[in-house]
GUMI-385212 format. One record per residue (C-alpha): residue number from 1; z, y, x. Coordinates in nm, 4 decimals, decimal comma. Layout:
REM residues N
+------+----------+----------+----------+
! nuro !       pz !       py !       px !
+------+----------+----------+----------+
!  NUM !        Z !        Y !        X !
...
+------+----------+----------+----------+
***
This chain:
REM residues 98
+------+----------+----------+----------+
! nuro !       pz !       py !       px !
+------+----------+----------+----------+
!    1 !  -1,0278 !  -0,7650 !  -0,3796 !
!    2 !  -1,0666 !  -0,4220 !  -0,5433 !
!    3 !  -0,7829 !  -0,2332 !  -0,5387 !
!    4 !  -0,7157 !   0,0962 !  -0,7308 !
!    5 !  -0,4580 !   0,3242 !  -0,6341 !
!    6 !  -0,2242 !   0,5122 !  -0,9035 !
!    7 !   0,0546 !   0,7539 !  -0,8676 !
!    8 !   0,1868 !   1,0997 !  -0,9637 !
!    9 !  -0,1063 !   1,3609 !  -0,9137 !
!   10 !   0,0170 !   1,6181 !  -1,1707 !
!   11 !   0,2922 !   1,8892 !  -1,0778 !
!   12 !   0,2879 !   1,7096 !  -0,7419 !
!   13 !   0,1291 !   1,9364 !  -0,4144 !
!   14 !   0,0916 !   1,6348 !  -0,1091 !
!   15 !  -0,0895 !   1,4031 !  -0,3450 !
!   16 !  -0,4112 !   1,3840 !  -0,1590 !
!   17 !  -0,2148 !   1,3104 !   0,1509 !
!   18 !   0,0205 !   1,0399 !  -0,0225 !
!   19 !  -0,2976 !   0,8595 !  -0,1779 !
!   20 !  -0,4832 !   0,8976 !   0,1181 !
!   21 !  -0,2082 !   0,7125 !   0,3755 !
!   22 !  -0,1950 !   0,4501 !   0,0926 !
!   23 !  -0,5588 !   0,4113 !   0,1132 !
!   24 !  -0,5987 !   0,3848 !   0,4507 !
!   25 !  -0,3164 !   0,1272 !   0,4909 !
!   26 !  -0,4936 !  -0,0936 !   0,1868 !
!   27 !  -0,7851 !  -0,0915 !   0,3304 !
!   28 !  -0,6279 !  -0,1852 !   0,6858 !
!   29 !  -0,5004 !  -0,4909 !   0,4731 !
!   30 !  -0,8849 !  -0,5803 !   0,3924 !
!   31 !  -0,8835 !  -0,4151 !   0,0041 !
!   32 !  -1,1668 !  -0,2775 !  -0,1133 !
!   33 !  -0,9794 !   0,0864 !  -0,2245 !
!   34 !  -1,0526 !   0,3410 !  -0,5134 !
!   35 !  -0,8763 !   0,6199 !  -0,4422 !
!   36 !  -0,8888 !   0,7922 !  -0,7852 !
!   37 !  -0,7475 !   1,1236 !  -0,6142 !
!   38 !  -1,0904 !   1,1953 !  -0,4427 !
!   39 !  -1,3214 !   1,1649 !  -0,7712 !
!   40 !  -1,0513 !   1,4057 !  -0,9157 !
!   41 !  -1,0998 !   1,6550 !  -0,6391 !
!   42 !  -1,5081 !   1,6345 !  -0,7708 !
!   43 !  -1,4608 !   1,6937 !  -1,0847 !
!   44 !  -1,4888 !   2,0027 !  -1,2745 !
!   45 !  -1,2058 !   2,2816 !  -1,2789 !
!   46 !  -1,2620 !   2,2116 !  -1,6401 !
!   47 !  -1,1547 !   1,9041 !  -1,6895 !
!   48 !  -0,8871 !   1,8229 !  -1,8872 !
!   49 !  -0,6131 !   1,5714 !  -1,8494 !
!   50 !  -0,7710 !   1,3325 !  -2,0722 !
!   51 !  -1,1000 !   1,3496 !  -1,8667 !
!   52 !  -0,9167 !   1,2752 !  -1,5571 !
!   53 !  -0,7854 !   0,9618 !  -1,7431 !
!   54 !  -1,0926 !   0,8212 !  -1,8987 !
!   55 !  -1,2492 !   0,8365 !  -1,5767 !
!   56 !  -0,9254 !   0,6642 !  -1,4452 !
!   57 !  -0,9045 !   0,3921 !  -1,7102 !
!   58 !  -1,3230 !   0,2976 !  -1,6133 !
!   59 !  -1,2605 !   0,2617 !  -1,2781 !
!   60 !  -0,9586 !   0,0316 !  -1,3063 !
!   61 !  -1,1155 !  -0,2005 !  -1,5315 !
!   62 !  -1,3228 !  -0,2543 !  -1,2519 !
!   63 !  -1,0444 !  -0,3432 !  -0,9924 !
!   64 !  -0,8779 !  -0,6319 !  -0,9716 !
!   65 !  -0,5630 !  -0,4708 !  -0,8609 !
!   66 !  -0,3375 !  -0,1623 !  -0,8962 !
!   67 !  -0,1364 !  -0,0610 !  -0,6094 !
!   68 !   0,1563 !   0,1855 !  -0,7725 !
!   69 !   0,2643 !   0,4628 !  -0,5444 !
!   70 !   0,6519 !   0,5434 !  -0,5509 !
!   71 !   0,7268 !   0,8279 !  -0,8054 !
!   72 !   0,4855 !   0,6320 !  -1,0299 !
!   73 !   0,6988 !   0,5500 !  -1,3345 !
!   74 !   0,7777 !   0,9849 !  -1,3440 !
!   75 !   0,3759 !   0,9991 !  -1,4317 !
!   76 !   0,2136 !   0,9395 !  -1,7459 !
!   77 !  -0,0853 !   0,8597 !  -1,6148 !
!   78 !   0,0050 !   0,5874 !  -1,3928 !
!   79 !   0,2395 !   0,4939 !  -1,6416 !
!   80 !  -0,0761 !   0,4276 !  -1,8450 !
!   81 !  -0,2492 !   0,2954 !  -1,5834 !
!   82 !   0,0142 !   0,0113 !  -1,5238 !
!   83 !   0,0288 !  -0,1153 !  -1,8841 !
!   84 !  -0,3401 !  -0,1094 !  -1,8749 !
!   85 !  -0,3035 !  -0,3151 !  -1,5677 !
!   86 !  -0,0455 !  -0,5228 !  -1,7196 !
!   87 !  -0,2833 !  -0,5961 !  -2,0127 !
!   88 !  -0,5765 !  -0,7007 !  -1,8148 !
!   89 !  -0,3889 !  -0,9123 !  -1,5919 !
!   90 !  -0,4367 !  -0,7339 !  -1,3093 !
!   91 !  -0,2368 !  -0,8477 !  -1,0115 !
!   92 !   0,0571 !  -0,5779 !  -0,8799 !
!   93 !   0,1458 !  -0,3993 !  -0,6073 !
!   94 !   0,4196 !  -0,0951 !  -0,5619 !
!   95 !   0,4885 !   0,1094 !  -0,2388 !
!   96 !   0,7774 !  -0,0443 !  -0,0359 !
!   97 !   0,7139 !  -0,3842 !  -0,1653 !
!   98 !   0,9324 !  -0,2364 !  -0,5122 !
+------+----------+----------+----------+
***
C-alpha cells in the first residue's frame, strides 16, 4: 500500500525531522511512503503555497492511504489533504493510533 504522509509544514521548524521518523517507521511497517516534505525541500524558493498543494493533492490521489501526523488538524493543508482523503476513500491513519 501507498501511503502519503501529511502534517503541519508551515510556521513549523522540525518538520523534516517529524515527517522523516514517520516515514521511516511506515515504511518499517511495509508502506510504500511519500514523504511530501522532501519534494517540498526541491522545489523552487518561489513557490507559493498553492504550488506546494497542487503538487500535494497529485501525489495523494495516487496513494491509497494518508497517514496524519499529530498537529495535523492546526494545518490547512493537511486539513485539505484529509477531506480529500476522506472523499476518495482513502483508508486513515493518525500518529498515536488518534
Amino acid at each position: 500500500m501507498r501511503v502519503y504522509i501529511s502534517g503541519p509544514i508551515t510556521g513549523t521548524t522540525n518538520y523534516m525531522e517529524c515527517f522523516a521518523a514517520a516515514e521511516k517507521e511506515l515504511q518499517k511497517q511495509g508502506y510504500d511512503v511519500f514523504n511530501p516534505a522532501k519534494v517540498n525541500a526541491g522545489m523552487p524558493e518561489v513557490s507559493t503555497w498553492e504550488d506546494y498543494m497542487k503538487v500535494a493533492e497529485a501525489v495523494l490521489s495516487c496513494c491509497d492511504t494518508i497517514y496524519m501526523l499529530k498537529g495535523w488538524e492546526n494545518s490547512r493543508g493537511a486539513v485539505k489533504e484529509y477531506h480529500l482523503a476522506m472523499a476518495a476513500g482513502m483508508v486513515v491513519l493518525k500518529e498515536n493510533g488518534g
